[in-house]
C-alpha positions as CSV (number, residue, x, y, z in Angstrom):
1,X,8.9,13.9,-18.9
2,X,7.2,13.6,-15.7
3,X,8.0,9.8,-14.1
4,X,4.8,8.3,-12.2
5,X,6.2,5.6,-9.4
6,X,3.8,3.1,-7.7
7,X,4.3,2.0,-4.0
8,X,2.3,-0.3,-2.3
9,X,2.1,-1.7,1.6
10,X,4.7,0.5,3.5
11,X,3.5,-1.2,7.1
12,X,5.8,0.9,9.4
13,X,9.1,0.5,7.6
14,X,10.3,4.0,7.6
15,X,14.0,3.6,6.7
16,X,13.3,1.3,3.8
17,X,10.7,3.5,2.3
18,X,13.5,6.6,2.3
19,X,16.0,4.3,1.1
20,X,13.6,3.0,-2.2
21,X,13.3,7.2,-2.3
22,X,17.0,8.1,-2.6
23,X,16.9,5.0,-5.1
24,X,14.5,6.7,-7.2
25,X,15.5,10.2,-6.7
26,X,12.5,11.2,-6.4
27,X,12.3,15.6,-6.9
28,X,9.1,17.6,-6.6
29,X,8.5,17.3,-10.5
30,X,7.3,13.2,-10.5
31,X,4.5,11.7,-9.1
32,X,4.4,9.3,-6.2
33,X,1.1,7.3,-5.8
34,X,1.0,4.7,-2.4
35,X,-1.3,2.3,-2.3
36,X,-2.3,2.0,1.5
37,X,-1.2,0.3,4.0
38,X,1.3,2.7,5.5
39,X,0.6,1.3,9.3
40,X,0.8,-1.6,11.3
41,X,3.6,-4.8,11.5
42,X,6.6,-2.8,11.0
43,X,8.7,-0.8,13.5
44,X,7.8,2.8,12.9
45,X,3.8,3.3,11.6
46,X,4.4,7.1,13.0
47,X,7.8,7.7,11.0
48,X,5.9,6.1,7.8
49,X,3.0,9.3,7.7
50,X,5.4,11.5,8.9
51,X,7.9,11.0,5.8
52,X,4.5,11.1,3.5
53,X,3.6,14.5,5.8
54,X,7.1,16.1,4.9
55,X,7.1,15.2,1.0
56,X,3.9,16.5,0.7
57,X,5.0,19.9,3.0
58,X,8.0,20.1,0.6
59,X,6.0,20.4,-2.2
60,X,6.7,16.6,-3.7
61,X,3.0,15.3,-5.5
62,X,2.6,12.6,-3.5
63,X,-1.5,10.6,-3.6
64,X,-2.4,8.2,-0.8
65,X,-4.8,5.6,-0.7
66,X,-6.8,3.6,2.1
67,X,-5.2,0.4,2.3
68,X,-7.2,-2.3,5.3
69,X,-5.0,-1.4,7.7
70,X,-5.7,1.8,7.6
71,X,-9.6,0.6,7.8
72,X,-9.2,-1.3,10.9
73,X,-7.3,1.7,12.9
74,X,-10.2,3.8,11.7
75,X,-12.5,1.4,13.0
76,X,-10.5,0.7,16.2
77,X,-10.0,4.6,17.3
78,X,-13.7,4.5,16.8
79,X,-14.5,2.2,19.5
80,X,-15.9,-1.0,17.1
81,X,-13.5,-3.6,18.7
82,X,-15.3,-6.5,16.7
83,X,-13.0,-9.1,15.6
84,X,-10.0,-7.0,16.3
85,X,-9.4,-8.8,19.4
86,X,-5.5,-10.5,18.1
87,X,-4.4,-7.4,15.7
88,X,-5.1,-4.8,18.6
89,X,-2.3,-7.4,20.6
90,X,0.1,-7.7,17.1
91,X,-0.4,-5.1,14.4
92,X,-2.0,-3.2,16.0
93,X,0.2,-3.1,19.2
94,X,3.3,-2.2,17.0
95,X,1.0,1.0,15.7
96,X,0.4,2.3,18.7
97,X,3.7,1.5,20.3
98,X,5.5,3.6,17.4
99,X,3.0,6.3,18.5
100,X,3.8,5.7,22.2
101,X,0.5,5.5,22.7
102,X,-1.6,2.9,25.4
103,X,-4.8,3.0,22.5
104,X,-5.6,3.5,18.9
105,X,-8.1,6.6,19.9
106,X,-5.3,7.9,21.2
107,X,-3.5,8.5,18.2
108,X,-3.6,12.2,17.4
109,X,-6.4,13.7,15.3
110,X,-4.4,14.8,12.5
111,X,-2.9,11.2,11.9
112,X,-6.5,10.4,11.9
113,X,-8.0,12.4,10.0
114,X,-5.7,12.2,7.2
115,X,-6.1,8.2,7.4
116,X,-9.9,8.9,7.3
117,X,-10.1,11.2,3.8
118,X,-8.2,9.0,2.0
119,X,-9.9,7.6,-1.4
120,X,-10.0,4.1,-2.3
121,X,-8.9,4.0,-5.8
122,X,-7.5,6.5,-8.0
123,X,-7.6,6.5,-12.3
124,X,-4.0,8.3,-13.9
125,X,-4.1,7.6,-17.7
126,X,-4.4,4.0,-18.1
127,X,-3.9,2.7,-14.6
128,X,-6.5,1.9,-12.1
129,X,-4.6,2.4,-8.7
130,X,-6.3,0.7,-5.5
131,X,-5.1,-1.1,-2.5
132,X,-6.2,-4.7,-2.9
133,X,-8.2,-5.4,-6.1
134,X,-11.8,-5.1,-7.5
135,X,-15.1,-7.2,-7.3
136,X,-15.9,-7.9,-10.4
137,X,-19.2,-9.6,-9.3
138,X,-20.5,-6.2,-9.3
139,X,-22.1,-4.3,-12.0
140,X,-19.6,-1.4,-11.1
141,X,-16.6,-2.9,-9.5
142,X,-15.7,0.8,-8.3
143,X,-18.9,1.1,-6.2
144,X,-17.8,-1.4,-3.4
145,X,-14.9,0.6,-1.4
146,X,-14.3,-2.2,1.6
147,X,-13.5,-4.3,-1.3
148,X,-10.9,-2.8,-2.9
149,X,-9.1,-2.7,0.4
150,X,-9.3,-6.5,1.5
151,X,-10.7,-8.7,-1.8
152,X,-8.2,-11.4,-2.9
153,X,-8.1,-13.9,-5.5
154,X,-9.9,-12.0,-8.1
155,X,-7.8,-12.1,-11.2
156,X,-9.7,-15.0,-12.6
157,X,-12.7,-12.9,-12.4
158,X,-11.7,-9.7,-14.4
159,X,-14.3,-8.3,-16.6
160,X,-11.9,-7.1,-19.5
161,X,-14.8,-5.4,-21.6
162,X,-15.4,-3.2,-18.1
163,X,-11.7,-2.4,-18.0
164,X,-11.0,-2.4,-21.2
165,X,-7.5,-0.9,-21.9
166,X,-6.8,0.0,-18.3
167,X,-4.5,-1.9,-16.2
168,X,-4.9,-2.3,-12.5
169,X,-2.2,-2.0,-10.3
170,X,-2.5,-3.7,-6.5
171,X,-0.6,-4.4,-3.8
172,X,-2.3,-6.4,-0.5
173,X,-1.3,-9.7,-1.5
174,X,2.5,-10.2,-0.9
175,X,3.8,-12.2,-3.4
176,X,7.5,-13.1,-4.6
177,X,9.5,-10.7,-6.6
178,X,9.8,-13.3,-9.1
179,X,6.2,-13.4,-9.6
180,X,6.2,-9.7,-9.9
181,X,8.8,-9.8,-12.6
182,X,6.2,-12.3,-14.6
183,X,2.9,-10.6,-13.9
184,X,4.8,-7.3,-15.3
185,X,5.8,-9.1,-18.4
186,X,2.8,-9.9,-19.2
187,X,1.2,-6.7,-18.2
188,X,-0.4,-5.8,-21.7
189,X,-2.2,-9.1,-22.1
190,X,-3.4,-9.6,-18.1
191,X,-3.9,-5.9,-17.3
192,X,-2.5,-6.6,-13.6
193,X,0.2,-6.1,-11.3
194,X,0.7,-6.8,-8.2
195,X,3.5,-4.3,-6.6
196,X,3.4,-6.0,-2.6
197,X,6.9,-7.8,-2.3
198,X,6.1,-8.2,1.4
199,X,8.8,-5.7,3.0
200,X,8.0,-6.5,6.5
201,X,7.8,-10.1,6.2
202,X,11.8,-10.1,6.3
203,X,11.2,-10.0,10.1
204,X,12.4,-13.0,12.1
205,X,8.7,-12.8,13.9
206,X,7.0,-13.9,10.2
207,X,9.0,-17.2,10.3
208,X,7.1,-18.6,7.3
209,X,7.6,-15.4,4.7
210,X,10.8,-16.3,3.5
211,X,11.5,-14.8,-0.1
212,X,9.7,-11.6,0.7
213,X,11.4,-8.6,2.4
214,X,11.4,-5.9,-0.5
215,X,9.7,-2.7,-1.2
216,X,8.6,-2.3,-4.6
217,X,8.4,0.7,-6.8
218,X,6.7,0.8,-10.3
219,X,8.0,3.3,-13.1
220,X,4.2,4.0,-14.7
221,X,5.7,5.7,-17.4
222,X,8.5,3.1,-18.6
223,X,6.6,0.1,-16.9
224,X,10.0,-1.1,-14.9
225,X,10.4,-1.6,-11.2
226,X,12.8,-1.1,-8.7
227,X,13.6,-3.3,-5.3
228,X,14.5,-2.1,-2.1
229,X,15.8,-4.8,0.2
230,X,14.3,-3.9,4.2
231,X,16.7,-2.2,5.9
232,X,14.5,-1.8,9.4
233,X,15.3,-4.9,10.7
């Protein structure tokens, strides 16, 4: 059987995202779906693509998604510099610094481009995969892509005759693994998960994040998931 795993919100930390691999044991015959937000906050934005670049080279079926991180170095190698005035000194900074670069634009093209053609959600089986969430204020909650990468608080709003026996699986919002535990116990009833366990808020620097600090992996197939404790820090 082929196993379908679930990561969500990366944001630079390389070593933890290999070590949640060799958890997994992840080979070239499952299917790894990330859910954006490879960049910013963490260490090592640069080491993050390049392990995605690799397993993808070695022939591992690995699917990306935009994630609103992703959307504001877009937007920032671009030249739109609206409201980005405190992530291009923060987030920001930390992306380019992995990069070794002095600007965003300056980020090679192929980093870029790849950032640039990713899709904002994805459908496989049952699951509706996207960064964030969905506007369900819309007649088609798919047709609004921005939203998908930075909507919260949205659960209260689900249309369950529009999703009818899908189940939409997030990340964005960091949230306790605790809560992650509950929402996936009552999966078949709320048809949501959220899979962010806030893996770079176990850094000193996000003082007021304790109880995060853990990469999160969803088994698709056998609905379980896995925690990786940071190990960048």
């Amino acid at each position: 059987m082929v196993r379908q795993y679930a990561i969500s919100d990366l944001h630079g930390c390389s070593k933890t995202f290999t070590a949640l691999l060799d958890k997994l044991a992840l080979s070239t015959s499952d299917e790894l779906y990330l859910l954006g937000d490879y960049v910013d906050r963490g260490p090592d934005s640069k080491g993050v693509l390049d392990t995605i670049f690799q397993l993808q080279k070695d022939g591992y079926q690995v699917q990306c998604l935009m994630g609103n991180h992703e959307e504001l170095v877009l937007k920032a190698a671009g030249g739109d510099f609206t409201g980005l005035e405190r992530w291009l000194l923060t987030d920001g900074k930390d992306t380019m610094d992995s990069f070794g670069v002095p600007a965003i634009a300056e980020i090679p093209d192929n980093y870029l481009n790849w950032m640039a053609a990713l899709p904002y959600y994805l459908e496989v089986g049952n699951y509706l995969l996207v960064h964030a969430g969905l506007d369900f204020g819309l007649d088609n909650p798919l047709s609004e892509k921005s939203e998908m990468c930075w909507i919260r608080h949205w659960y209260d709003d689900i249309r369950y005759d529009w999703l009818r026996d899908r189940m939409i699986i997030h990340g964005h919002t960091p949230v306790f693994t605790q809560i992650i535990e509950n929402q996936l116990s009552n999966l078949q009833q709320n048809k949501y998960l959220d899979i962010d366990s806030g893996c770079v808020f176990s850094h000193e620097r996000f003082v007021n994040k304790d109880g995060l600090g853990f990469l999160c992996a969803f088994d698709m197939v056998n609905q379980t998931i896995f925690f990786q404790p940071n190990v960048d820090y």
